[in-house]
Every structure is written in C-alpha cells, then in structure tokens.
C-alpha positions as CSV (number, residue, x, y, z in Angstrom):
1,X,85.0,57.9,98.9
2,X,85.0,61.7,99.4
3,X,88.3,61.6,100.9
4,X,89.6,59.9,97.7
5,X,88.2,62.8,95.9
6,X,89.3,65.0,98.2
7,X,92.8,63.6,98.3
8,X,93.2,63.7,94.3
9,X,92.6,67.1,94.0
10,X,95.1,68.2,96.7
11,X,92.9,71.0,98.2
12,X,94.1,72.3,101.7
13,X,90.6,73.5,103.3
14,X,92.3,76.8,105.2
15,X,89.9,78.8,107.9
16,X,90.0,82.2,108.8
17,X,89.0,83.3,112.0
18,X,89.1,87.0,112.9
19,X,88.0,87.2,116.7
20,X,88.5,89.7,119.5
21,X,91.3,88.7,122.4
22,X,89.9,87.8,126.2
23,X,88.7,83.8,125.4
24,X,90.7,81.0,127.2
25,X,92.7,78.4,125.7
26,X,90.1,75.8,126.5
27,X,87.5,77.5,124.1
28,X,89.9,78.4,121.3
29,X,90.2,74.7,121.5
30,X,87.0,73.8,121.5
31,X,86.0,76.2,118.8
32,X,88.6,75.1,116.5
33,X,88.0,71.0,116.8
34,X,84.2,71.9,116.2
35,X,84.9,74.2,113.3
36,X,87.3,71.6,111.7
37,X,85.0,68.6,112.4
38,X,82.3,70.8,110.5
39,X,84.7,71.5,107.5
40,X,85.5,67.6,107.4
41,X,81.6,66.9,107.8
42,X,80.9,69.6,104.6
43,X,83.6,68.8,102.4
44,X,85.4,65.5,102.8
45,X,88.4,66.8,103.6
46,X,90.8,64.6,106.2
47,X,91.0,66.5,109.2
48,X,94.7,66.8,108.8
49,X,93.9,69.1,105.9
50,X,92.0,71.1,107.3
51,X,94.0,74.4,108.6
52,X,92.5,77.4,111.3
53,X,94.0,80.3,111.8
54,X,93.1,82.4,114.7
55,X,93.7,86.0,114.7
56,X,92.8,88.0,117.9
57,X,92.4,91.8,117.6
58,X,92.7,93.8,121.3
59,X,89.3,95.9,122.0
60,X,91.7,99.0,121.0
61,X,92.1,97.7,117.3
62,X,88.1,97.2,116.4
63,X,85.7,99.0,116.2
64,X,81.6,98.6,115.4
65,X,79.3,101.6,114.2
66,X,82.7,104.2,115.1
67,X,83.3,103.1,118.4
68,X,85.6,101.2,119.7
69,X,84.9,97.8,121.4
70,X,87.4,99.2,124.4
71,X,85.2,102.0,124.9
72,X,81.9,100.1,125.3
C-alpha cells in the first residue's frame, strides 16, 4: 500500500552523499544498497526510485577545524 502512495505522488527520493575519496568499489556498493534499502524501509519508495549520488572530495579539497584532511 505505501508504494501505491508513494507511486501517486510521483516523488523521486534523491540521496546526497558527500564523502572523502580512498574507499573501494566493493564498499561504495555496499553503502549505497544499504542506504537505499533504508530509504525504501522509511518511506515506501520502490527501490527503483530511490537515487544516490556519490561525490568524493580528495584530502586536498576538505578541510576540518582549518586543516586539511591531506595534512593530518
């Protein structure tokens, strides 16, 4: 029934995920299947909705407390 719902109102769930680089393919993977099985689990949404976009920052590009994660 929530998918029903779901489906009528033509939402597109859409994840942001702002991460720094250096984790393999195999747990980008996994991440993303357990965030979007969450996001199904919480909202209703069909998993084919549900959309994760990865963005990986090098060490050089963030920075915690004014220093750089590439200088730690």
């Amino acid at each position: 029934m929530a998918s029903l719902i779901f489906e009528r109102m033509n939402h597109m769930p859409l994840v942001h995920i702002d991460l720094i680089e250096g984790r393999s393919q195999d747990q980008l993977r996994a991440m993303v299947k357990d965030v979007t099985e969450a996001i199904v689990k919480n909202t209703g949404a069909p998993a084919e909705h549900v959309h994760v976009v990865l963005n990986e920052m090098a060490k050089e590009h963030y920075a915690v407390g004014g220093i750089l994660k590439a200088d730690e």
